[in-house]
N, CA, C and O atoms as a CHARMM CRD file, in Angstrom:
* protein
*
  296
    1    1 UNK  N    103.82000 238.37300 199.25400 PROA 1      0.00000
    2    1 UNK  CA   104.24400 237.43100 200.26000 PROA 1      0.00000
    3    1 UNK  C    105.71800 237.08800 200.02400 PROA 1      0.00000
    4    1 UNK  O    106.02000 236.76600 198.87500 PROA 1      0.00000
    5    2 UNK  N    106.62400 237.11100 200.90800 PROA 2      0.00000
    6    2 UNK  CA   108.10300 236.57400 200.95300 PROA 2      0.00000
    7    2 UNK  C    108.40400 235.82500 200.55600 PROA 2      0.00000
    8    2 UNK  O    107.41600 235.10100 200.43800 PROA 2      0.00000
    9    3 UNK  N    109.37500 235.26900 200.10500 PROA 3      0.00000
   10    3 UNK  CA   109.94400 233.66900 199.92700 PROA 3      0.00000
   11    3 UNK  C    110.20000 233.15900 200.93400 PROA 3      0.00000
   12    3 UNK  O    110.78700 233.93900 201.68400 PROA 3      0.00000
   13    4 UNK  N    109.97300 231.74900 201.53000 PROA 4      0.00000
   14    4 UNK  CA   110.29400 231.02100 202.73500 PROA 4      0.00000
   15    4 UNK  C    112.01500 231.15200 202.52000 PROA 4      0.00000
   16    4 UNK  O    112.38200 230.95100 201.36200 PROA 4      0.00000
   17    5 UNK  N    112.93200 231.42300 203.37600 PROA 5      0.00000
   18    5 UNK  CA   114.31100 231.15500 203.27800 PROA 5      0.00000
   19    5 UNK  C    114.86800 229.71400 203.31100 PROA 5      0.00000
   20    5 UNK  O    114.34900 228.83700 204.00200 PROA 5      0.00000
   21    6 UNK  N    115.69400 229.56100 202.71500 PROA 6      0.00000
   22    6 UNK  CA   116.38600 227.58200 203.12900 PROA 6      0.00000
   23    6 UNK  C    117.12100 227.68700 204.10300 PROA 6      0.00000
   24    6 UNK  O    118.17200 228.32300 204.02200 PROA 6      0.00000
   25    7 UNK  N    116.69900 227.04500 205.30800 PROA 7      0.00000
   26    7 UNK  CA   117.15900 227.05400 206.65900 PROA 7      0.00000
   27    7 UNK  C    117.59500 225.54500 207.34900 PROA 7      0.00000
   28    7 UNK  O    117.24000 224.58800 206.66100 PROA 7      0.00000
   29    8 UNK  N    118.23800 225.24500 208.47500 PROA 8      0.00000
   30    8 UNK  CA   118.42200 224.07500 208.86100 PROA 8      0.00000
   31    8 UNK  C    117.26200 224.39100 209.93400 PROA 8      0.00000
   32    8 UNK  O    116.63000 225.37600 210.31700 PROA 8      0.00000
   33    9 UNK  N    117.33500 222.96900 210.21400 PROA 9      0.00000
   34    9 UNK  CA   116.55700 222.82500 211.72400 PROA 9      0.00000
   35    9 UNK  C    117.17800 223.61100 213.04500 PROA 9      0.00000
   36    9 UNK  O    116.24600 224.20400 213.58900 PROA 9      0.00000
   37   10 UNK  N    117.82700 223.72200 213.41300 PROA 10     0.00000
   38   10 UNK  CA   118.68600 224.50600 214.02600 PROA 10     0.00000
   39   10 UNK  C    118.40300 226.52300 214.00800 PROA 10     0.00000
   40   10 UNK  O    118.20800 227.42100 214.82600 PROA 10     0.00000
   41   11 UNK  N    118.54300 226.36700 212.61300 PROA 11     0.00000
   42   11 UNK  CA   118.35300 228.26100 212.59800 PROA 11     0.00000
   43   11 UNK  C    116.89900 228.54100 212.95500 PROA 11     0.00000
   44   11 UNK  O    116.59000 229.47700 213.69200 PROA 11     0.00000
   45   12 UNK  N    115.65100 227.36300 212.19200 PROA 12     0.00000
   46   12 UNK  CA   114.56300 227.53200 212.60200 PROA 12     0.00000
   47   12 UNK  C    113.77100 227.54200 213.74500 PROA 12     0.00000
   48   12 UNK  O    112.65900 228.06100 213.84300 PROA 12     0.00000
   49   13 UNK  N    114.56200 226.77900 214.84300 PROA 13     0.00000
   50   13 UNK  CA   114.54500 226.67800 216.37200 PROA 13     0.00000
   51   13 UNK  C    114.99000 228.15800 216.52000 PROA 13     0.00000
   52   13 UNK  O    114.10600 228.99400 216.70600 PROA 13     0.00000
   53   14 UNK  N    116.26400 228.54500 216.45400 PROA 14     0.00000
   54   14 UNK  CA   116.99400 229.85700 216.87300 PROA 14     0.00000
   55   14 UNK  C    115.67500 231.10300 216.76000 PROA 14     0.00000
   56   14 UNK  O    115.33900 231.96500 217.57300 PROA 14     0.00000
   57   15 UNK  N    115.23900 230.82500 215.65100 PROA 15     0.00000
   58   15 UNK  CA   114.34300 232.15400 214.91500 PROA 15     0.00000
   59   15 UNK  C    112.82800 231.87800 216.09300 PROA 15     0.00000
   60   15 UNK  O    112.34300 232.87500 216.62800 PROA 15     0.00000
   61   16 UNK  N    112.15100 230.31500 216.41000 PROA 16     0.00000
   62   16 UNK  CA   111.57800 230.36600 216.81000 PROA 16     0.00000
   63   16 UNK  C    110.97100 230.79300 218.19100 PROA 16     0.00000
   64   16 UNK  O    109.86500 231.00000 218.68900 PROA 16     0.00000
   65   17 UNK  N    112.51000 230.81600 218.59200 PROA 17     0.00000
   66   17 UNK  CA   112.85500 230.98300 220.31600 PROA 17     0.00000
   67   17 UNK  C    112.52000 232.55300 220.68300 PROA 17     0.00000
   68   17 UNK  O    112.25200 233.02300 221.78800 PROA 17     0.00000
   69   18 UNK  N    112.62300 233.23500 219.37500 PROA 18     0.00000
   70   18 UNK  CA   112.99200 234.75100 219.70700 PROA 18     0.00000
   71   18 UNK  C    111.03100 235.40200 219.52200 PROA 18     0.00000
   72   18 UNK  O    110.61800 236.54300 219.72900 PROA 18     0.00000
   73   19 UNK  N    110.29400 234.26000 219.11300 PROA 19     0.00000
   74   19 UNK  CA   109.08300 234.29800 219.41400 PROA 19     0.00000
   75   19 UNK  C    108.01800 233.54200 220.58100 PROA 19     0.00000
   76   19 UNK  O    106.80700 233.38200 220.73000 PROA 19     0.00000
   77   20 UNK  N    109.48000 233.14600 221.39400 PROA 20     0.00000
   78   20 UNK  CA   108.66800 232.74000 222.93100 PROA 20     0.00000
   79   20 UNK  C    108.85000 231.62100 223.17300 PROA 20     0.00000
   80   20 UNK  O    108.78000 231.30400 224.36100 PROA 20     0.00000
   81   21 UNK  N    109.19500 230.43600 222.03400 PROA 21     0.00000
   82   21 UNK  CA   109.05600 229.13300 221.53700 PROA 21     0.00000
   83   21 UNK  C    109.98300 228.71600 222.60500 PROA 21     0.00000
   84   21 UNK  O    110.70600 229.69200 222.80600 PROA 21     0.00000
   85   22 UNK  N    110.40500 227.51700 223.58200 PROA 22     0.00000
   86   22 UNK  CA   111.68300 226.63100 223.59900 PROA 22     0.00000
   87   22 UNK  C    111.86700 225.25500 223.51000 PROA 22     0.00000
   88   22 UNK  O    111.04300 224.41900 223.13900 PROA 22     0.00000
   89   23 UNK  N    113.18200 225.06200 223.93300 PROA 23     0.00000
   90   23 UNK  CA   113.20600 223.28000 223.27800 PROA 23     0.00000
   91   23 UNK  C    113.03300 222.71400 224.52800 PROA 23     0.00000
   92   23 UNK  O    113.39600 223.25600 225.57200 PROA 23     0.00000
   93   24 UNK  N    112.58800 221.83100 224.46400 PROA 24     0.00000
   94   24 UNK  CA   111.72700 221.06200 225.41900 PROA 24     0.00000
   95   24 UNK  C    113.06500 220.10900 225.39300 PROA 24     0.00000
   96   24 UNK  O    113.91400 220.21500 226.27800 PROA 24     0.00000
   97   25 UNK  N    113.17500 219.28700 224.45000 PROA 25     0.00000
   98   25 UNK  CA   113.89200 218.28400 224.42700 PROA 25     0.00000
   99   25 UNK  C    114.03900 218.03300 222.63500 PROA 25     0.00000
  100   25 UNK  O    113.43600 218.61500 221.73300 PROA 25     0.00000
  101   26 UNK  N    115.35600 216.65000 222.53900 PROA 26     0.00000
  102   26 UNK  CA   115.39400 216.54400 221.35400 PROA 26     0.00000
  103   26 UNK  C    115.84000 215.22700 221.30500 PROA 26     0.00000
  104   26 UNK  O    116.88500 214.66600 221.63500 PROA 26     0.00000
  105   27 UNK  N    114.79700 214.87900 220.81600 PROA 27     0.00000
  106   27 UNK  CA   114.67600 212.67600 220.53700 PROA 27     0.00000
  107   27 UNK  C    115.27800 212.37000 218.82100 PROA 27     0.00000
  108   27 UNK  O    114.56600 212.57000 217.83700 PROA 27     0.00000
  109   28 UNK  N    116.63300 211.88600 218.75500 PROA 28     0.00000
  110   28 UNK  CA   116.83300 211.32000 217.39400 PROA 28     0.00000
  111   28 UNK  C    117.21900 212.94800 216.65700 PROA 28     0.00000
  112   28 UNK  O    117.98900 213.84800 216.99200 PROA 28     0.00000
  113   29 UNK  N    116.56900 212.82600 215.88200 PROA 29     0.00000
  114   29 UNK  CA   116.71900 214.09100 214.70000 PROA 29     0.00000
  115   29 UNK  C    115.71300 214.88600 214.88700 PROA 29     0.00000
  116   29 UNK  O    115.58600 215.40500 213.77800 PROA 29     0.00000
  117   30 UNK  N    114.70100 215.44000 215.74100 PROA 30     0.00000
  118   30 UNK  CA   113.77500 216.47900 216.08000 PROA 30     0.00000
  119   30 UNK  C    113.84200 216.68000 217.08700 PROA 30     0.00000
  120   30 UNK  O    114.17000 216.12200 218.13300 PROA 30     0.00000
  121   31 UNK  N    113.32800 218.00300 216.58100 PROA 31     0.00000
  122   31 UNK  CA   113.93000 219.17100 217.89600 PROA 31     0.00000
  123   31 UNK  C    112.30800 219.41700 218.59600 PROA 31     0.00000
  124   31 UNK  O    111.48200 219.94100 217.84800 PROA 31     0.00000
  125   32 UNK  N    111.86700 219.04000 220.01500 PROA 32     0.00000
  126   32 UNK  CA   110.56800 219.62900 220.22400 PROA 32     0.00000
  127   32 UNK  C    110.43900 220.82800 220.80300 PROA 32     0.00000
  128   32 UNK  O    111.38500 220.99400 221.57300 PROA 32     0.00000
  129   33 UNK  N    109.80200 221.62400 220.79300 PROA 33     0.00000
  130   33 UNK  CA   109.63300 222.92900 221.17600 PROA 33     0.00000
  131   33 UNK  C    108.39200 223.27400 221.55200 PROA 33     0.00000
  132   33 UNK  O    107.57600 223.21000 220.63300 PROA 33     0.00000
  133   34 UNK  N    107.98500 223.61000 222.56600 PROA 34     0.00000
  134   34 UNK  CA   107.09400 223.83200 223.28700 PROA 34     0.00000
  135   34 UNK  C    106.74100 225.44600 223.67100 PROA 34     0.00000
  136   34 UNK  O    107.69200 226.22600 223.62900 PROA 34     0.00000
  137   35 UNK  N    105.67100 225.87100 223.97100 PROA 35     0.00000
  138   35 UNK  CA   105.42700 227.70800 224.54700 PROA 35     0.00000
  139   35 UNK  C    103.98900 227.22000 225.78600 PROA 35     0.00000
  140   35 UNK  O    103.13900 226.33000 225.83100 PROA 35     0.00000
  141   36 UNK  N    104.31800 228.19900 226.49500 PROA 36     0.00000
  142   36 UNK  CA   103.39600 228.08200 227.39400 PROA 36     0.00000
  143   36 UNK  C    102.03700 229.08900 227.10200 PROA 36     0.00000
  144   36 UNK  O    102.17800 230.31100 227.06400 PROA 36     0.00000
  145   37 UNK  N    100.68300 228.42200 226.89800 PROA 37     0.00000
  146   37 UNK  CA    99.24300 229.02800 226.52400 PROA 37     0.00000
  147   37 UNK  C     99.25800 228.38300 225.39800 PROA 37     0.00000
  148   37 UNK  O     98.29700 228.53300 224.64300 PROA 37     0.00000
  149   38 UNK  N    100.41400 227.46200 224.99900 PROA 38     0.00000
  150   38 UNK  CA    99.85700 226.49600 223.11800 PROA 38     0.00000
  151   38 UNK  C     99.34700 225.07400 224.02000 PROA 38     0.00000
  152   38 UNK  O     99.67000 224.72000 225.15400 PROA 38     0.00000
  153   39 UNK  N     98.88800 224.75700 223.52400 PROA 39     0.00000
  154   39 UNK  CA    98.71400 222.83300 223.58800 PROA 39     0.00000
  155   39 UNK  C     99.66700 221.92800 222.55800 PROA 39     0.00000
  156   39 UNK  O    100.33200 220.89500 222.64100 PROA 39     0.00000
  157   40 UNK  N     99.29500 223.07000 221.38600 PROA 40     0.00000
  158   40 UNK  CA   100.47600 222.05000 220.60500 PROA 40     0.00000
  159   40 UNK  C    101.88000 222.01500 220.99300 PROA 40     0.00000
  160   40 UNK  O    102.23300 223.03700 221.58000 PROA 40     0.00000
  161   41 UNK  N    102.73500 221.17500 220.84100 PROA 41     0.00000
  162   41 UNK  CA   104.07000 221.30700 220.42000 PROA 41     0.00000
  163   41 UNK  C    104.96000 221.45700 218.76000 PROA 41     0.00000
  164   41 UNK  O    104.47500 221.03400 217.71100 PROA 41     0.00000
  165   42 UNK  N    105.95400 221.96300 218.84100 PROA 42     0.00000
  166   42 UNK  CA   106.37700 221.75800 217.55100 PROA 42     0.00000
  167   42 UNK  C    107.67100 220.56400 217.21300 PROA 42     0.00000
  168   42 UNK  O    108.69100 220.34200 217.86600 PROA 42     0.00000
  169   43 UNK  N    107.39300 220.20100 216.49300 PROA 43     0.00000
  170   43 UNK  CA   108.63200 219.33000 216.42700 PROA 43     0.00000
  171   43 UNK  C    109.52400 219.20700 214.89400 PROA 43     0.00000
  172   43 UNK  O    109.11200 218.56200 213.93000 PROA 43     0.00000
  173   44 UNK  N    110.45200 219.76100 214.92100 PROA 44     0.00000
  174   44 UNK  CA   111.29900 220.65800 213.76600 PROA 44     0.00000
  175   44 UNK  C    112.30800 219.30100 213.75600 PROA 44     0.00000
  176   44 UNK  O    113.03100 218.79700 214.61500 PROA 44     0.00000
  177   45 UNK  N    111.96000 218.92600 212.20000 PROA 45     0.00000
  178   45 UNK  CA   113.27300 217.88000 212.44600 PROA 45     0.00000
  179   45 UNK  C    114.56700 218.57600 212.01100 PROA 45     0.00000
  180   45 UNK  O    114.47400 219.46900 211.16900 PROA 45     0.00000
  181   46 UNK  N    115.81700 218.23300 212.53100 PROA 46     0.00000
  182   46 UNK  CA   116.69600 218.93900 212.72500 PROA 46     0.00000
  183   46 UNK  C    117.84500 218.77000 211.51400 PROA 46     0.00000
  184   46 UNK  O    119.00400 218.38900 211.67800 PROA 46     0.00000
  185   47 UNK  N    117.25800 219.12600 210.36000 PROA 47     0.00000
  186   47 UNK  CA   118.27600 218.27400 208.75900 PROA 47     0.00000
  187   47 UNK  C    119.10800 219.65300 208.41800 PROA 47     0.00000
  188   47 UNK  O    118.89700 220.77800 208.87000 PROA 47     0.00000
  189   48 UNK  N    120.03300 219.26300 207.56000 PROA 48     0.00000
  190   48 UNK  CA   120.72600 220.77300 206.80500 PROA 48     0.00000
  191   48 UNK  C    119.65300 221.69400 206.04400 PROA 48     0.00000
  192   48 UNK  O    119.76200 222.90700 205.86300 PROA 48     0.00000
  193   49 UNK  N    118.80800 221.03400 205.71800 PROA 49     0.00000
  194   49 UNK  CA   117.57600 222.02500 205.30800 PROA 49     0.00000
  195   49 UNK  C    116.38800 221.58600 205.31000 PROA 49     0.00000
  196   49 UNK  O    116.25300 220.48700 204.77200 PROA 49     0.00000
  197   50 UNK  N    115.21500 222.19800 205.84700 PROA 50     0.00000
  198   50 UNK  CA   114.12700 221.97200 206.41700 PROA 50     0.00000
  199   50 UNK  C    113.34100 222.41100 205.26200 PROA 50     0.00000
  200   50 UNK  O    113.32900 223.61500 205.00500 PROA 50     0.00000
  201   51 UNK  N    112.41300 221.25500 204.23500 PROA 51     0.00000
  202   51 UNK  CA   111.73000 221.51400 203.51900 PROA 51     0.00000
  203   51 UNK  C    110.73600 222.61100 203.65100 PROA 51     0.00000
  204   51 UNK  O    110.12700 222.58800 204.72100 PROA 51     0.00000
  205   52 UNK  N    110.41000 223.59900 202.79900 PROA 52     0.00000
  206   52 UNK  CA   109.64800 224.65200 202.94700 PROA 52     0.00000
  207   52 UNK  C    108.15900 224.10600 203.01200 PROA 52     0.00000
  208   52 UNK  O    107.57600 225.09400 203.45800 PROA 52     0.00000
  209   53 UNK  N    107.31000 223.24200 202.85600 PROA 53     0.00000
  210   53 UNK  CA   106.49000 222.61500 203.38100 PROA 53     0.00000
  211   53 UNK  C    106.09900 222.49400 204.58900 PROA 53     0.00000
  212   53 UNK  O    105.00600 222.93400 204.94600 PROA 53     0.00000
  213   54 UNK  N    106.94800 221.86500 205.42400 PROA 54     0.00000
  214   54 UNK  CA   106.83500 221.63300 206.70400 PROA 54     0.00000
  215   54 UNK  C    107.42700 222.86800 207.11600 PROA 54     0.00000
  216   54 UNK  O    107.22600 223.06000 208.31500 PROA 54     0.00000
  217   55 UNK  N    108.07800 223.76600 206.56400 PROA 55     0.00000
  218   55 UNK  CA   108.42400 225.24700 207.41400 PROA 55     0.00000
  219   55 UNK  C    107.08400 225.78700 207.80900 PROA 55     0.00000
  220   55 UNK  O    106.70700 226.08000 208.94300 PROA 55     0.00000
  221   56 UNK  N    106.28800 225.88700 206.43100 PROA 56     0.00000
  222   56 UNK  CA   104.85800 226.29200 206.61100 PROA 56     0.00000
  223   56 UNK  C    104.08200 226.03800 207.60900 PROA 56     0.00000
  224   56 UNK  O    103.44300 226.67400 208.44700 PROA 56     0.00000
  225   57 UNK  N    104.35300 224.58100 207.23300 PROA 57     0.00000
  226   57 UNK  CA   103.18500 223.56400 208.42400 PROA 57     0.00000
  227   57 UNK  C    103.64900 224.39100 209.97900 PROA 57     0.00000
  228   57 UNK  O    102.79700 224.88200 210.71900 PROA 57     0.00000
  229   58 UNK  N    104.77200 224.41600 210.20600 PROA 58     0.00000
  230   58 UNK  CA   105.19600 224.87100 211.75100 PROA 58     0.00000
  231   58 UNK  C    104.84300 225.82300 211.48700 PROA 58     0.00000
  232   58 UNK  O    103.64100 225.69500 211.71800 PROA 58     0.00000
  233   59 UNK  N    104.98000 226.80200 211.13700 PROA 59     0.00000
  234   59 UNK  CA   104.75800 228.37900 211.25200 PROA 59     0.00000
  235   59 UNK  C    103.20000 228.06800 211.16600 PROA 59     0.00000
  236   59 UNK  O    102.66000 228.30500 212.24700 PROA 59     0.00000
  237   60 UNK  N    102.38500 227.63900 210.26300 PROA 60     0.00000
  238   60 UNK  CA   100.83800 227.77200 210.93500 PROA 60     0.00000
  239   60 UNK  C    100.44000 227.08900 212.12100 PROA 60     0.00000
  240   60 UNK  O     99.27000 227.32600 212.42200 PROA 60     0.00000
  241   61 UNK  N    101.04400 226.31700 212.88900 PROA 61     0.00000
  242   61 UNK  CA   101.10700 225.38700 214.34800 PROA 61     0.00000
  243   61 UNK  C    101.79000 226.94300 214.89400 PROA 61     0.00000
  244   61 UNK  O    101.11600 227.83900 215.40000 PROA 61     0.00000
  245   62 UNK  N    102.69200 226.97500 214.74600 PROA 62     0.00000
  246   62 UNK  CA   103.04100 228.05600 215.81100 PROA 62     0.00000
  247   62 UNK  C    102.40200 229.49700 215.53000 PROA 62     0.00000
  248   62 UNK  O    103.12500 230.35100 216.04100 PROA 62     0.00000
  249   63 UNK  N    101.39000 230.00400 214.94800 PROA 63     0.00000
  250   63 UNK  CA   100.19000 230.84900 214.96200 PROA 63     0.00000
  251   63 UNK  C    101.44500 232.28500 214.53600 PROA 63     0.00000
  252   63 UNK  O    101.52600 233.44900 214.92900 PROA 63     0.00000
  253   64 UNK  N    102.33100 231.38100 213.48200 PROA 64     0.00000
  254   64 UNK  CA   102.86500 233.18700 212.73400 PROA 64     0.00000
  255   64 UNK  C    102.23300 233.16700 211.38100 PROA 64     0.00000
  256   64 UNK  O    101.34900 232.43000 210.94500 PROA 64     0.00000
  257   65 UNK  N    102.81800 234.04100 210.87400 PROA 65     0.00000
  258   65 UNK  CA   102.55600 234.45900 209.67100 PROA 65     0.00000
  259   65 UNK  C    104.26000 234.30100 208.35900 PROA 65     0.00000
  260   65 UNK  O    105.32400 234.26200 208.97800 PROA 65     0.00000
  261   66 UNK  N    104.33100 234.26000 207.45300 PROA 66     0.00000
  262   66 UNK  CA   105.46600 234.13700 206.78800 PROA 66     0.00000
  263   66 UNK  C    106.34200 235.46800 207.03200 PROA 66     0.00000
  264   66 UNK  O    107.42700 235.46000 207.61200 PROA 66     0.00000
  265   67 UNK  N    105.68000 236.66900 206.48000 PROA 67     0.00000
  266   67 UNK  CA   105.66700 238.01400 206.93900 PROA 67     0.00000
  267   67 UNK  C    106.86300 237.82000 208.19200 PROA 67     0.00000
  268   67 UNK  O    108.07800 238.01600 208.16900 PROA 67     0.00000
  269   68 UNK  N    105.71700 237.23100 209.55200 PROA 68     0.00000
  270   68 UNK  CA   106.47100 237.46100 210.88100 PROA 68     0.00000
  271   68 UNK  C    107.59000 237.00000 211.06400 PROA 68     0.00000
  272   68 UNK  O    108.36700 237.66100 211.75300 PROA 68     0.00000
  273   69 UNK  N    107.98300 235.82900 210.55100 PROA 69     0.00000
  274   69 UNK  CA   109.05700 234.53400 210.22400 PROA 69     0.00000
  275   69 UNK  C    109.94500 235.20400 209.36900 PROA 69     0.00000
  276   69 UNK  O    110.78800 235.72300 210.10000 PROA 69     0.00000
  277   70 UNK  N    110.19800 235.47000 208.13300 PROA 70     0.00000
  278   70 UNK  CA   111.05100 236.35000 207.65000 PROA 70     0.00000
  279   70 UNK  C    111.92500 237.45200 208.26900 PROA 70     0.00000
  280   70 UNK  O    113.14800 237.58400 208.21500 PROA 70     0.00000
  281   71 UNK  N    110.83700 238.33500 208.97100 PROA 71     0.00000
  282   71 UNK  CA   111.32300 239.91500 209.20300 PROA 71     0.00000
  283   71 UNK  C    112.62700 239.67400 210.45700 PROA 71     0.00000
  284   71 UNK  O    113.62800 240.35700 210.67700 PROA 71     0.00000
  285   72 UNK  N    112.03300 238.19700 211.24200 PROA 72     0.00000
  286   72 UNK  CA   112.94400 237.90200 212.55800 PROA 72     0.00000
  287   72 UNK  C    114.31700 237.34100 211.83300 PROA 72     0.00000
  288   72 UNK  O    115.44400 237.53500 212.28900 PROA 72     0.00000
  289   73 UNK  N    114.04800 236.67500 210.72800 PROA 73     0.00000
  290   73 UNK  CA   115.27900 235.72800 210.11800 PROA 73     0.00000
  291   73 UNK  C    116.53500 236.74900 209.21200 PROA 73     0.00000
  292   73 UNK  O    117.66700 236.42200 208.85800 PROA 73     0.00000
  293   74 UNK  N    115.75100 238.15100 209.02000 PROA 74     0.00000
  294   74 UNK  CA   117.06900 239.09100 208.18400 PROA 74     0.00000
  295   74 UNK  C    117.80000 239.80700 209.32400 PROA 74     0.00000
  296   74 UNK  O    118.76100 240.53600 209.07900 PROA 74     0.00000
């Protein structure tokens, strides 16, 4: 399994978009992001680096894999 990369909120939106994802809107310091056929939304807070925790947490809300998330981010 990969290493999660250290990313801002920002690159992680960028990376997410290129999997269908977009920003809905952005209240304060999170970014929401929405896809059409999810119910959920995501909401990426938008810091110089986005704890790898909550990278996780989104990437299993947004139904990737680390694998898939990586290969888009090199």
């Amino acid at each position: 399994m990969p290493k999660l990369p250290n990313l801002s909120g920002q690159d992680v939106a960028r990376i997410l978009e290129s999997f269908g994802w977009r920003v809905a809107r952005q209240r304060g310091s999170h970014i929401i992001m929405t896809k059409e056929g999810h119910m959920a939304s995501l909401s990426i807070p938008n810091h110089k680096m986005v704890a790898k925790g909550t990278l996780r947490s989104l990437l299993r809300y947004a139904g990737l894999t680390v694998e898939q998330f990586v290969t888009r981010f090199e």
